[in-house]
C-alpha positions in Angstrom: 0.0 0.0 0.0 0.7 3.3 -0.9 0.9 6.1 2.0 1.0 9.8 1.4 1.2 12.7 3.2 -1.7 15.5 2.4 -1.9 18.8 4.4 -5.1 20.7 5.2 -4.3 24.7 4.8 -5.9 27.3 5.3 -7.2 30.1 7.7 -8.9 29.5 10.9 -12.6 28.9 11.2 -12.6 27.6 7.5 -13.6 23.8 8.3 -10.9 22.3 7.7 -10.6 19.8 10.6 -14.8 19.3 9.7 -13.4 18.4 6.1 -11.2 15.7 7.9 -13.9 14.5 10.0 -16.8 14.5 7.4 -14.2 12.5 4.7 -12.9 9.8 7.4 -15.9 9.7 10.0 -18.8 11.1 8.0 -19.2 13.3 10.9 -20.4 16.7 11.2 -20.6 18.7 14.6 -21.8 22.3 15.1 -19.4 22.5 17.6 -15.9 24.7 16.8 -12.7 22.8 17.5 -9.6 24.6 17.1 -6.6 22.8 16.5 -3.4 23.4 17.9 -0.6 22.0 15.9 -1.2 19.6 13.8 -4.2 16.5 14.3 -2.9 13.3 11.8 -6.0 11.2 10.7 -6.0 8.5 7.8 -8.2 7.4 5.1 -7.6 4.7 2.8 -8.7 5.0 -0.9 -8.7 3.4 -4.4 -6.6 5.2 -6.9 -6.3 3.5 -10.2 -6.4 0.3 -8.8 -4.2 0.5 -6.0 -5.1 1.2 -2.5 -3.6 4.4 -1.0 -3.9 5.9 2.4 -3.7 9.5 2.7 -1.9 10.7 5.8 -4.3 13.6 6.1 -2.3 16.4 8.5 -4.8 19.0 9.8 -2.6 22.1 10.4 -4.0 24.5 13.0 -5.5 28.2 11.2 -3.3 30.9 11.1 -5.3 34.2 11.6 -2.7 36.7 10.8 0.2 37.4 8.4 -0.3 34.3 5.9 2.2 32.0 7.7 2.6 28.2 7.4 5.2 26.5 9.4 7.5 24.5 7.0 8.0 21.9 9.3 5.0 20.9 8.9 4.2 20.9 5.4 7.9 19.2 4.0 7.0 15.8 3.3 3.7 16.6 1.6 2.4 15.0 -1.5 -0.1 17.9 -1.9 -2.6 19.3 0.1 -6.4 20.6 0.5 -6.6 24.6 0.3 -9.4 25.3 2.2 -11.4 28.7 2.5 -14.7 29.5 4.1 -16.9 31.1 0.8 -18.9 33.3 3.0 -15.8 34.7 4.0 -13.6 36.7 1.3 -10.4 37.1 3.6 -10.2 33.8 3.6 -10.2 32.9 0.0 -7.2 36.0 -0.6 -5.4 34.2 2.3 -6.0 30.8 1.0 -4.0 32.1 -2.2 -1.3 33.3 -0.2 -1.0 30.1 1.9 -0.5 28.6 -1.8 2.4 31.0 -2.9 4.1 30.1 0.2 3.5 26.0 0.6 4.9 26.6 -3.8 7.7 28.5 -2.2 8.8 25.7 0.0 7.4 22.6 -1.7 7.3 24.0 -5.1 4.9 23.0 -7.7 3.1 19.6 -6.0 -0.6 18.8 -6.3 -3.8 21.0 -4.4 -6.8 21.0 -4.3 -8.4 24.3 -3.3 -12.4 23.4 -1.2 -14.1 26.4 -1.1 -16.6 25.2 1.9 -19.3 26.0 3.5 -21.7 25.9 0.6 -24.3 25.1 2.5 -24.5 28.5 3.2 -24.8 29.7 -0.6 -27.0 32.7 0.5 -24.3 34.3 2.8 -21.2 33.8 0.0 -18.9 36.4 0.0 -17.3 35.0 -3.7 -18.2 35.9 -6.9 -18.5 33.5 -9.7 -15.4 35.4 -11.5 -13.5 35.0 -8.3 -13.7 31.3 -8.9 -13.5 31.2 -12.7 -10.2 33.4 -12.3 -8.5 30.6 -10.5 -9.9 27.7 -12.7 -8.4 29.6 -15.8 -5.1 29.3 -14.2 -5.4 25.7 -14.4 -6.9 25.5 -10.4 -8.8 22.5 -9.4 -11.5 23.9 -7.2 -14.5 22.0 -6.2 -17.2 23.6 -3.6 -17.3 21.6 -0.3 -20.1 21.6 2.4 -18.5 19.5 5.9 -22.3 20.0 6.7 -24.0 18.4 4.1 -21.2 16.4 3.0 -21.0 18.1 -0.5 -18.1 17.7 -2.8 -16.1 16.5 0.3 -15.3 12.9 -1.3 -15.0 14.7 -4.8 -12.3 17.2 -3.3 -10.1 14.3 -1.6 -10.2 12.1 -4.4 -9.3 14.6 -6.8 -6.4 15.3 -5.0 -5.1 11.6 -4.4 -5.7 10.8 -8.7 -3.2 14.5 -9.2 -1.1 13.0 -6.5 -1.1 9.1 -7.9 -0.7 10.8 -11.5 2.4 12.8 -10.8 3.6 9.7 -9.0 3.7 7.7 -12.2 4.8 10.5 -14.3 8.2 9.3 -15.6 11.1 11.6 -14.5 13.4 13.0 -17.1 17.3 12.4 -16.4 19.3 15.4 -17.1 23.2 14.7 -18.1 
């Protein structure tokens, strides 16, 4: 079997430890946990044929100054970019976190979950603020932890990118 490391990111208050817990429990609480650190879960999948289990690191928020630890993101095979859709900041920090995890990992698989679609009539994102990021080539898929919408689309998504790149022959420079 097949392990590899995927890192939730994003701001905090986005749902990204409800992403976990929906994907591996198919759980959803009203309650807010914040996480300190880093929680580890794991969730085995099929890929192509061939079972993989995703190592899924739920990093704690930042709130401020678009930070990620890099000790906690080296290692990663990609990871879940996760922003709360009735909140705007979180979608411009969301693309910060990316230049920064790019800056450290460079270019490795994401999947950016715009959640909390569920609550569609409080959205703070326009349709062009989405459409800008798929025309860069951005997989982005609209997540509810609540209702458990495009949670299992998201995660799979991102293991097919990662299993892909995996079996992407590597040139040999001379």
């Amino acid at each position: 079997m097949i392990q590899k490391k995927i890192c939730m990111v994003g701001t905090f208050a986005v749902g990204k430890t409800s992403l976990v817990r929906r994907y591996v429990s198919s759980l959803f609480s009203e309650k807010y946990l914040t996480t300190v650190g880093v929680k580890i879960d794991k969730k085995t999948l099929t890929v192509d044929n061939e079972e993989v289990m995703l190592m899924l690191w739920d990093l704690a928020g930042e709130d401020e100054f678009c930070e990620i630890r890099p000790s906690y993101v080296r290692g990663s095979s990609g990871y879940l970019l996760v922003c709360d859709g009735t909140r705007k900041m979180s979608f411009e920090d969301a693309i910060c976190l990316h230049g920064k995890i790019s800056g450290i990992l460079g270019d490795i698989p994401f999947v950016m979950a715009i959640n909390k679609h569920d609550l569609k009539d409080d959205w703070a994102l326009s349709d062009s603020d989405v459409q800008k990021l798929k025309a860069q080539g951005w997989q982005v898929v609209l997540t509810s932890a609540k209702t458990g919408e495009g949670v299992e689309q998201a995660f799979k998504l991102l293991a097919e990118q990662i299993m892909k790149q995996n079996n992407t022959p590597q040139r040999e420079y001379s």
